[in-house]
Wavefront OBJ file of the C-alpha trace (Angstrom):
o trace
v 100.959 114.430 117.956
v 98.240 111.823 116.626
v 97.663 109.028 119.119
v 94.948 106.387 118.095
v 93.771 104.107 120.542
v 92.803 100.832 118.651
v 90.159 99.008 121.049
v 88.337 95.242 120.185
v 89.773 91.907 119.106
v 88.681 92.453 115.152
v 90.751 95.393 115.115
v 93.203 94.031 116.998
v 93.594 90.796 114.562
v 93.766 92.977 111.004
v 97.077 95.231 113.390
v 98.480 92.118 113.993
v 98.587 90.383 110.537
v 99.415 94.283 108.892
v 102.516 94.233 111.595
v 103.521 90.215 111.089
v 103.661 90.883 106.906
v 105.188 94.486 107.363
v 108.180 92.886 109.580
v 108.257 89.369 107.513
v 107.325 87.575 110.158
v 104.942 84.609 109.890
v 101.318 84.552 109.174
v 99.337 83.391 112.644
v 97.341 80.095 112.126
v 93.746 80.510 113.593
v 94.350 79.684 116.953
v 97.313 82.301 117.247
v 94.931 84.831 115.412
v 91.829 84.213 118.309
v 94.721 83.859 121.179
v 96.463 86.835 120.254
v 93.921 89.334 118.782
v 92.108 88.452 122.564
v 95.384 89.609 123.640
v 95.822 92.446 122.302
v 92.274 94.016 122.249
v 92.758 96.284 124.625
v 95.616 98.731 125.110
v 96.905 98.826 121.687
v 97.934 102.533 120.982
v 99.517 104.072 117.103
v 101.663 107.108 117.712
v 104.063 108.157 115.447
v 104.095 105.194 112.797
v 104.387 103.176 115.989
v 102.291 100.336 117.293
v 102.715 99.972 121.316
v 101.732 97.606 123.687
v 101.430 98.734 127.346
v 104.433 101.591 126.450
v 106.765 99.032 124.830
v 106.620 98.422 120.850
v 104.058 95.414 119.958
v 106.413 93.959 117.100
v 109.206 93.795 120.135
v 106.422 91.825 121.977
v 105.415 89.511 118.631
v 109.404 88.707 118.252
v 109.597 87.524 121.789
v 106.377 85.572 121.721
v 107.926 83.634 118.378
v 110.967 82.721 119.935
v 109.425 81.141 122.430
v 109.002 77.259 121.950
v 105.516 77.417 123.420
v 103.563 79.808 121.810
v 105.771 79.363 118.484
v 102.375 77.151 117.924
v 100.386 80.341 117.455
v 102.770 81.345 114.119
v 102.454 79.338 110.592
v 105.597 76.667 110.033
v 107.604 78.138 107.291
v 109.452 74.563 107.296
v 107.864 72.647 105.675
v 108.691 73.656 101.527
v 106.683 76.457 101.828
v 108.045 79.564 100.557
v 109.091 82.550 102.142
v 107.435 84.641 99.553
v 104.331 86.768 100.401
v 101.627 85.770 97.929
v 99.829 88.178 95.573
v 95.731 87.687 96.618
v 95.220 84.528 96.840
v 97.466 83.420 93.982
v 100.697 80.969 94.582
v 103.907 81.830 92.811
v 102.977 79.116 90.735
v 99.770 79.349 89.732
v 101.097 83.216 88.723
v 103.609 81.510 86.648
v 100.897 79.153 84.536
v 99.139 82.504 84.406
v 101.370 84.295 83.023
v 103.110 81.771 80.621
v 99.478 81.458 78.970
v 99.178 84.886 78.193
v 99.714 86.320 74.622
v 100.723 89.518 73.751
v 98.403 90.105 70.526
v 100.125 90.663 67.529
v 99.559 94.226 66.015
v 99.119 93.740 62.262
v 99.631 95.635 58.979
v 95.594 95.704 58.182
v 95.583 97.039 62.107
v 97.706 99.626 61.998
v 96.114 100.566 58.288
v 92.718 101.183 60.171
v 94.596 104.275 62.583
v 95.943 107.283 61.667
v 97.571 110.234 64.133
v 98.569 109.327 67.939
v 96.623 105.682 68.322
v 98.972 104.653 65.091
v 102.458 105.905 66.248
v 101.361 104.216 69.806
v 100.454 100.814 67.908
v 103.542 101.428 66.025
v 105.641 101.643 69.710
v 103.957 98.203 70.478
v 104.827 96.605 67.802
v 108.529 97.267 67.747
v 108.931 96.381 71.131
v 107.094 93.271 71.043
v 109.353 92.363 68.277
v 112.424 93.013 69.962
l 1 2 3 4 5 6 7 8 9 10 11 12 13 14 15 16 17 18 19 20 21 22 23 24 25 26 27 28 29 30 31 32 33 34 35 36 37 38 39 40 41 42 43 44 45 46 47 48 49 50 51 52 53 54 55 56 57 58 59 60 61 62 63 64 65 66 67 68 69 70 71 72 73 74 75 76 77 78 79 80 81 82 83 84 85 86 87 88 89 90 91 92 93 94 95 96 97 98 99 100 101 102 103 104 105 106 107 108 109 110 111 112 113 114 115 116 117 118 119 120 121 122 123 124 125 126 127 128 129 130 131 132 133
């Protein structure tokens, strides 16, 4: 059995926010990051695809610590219009969308396809059927 300790509050911080996504729980703002990753620096321990707290799972610890009304301050307010959905870099779903609604496939043309012969041309050929279905 692998057990890692994982010791310092950097560390600590990049567990947390890799445990909040992985369980869909909110993002911390940057006072919940500094409170918690302080927290935390010490006595974090990953054995068997678990992260543990003083013996008991941390998510287990995370989940109480949002339900609570007082240090729900610590965790980013999905309330208000934001959506639940995790975004890709630092792209919003719709600045993906005016992405891709502005790209064009190019169109493969007779003169193109006359310039390849063998594999490239039956590939180009593949393209251009299914970009005209």
């Amino acid at each position: 059995m692998t057990v890692l300790s994982i010791q310092g509050q950097a560390n600590a911080a990049v567990v947390l926010k890799g445990l909040l996504q992985e369980h869909g729980l909110p993002s911390l703002t940057p006072e919940g990051v500094d409170a918690l990753s302080a927290r935390f620096s010490t006595g974090l321990v990953l054995g068997h695809g678990v992260v543990s707290h003083n013996g008991k799972p941390l998510i287990d610890e995370l989940r109480v610590l949002y339900a609570d009304t007082e240090s729900k301050r610590l965790f980013v307010n999905r309330g208000n219009g934001q959506t639940n959905e995790r975004p890709v870099g630092n792209l919003t779903a719709a600045m993906m969308a005016e992405v891709a609604a502005s790209r064009k496939q190019a169109r493969i043309t007779d003169a193109d396809l006359d310039r390849y012969t063998g594999v490239t041309r039956q590939h180009m050929e593949e393209r251009r059927r299914a970009a005209q279905k």
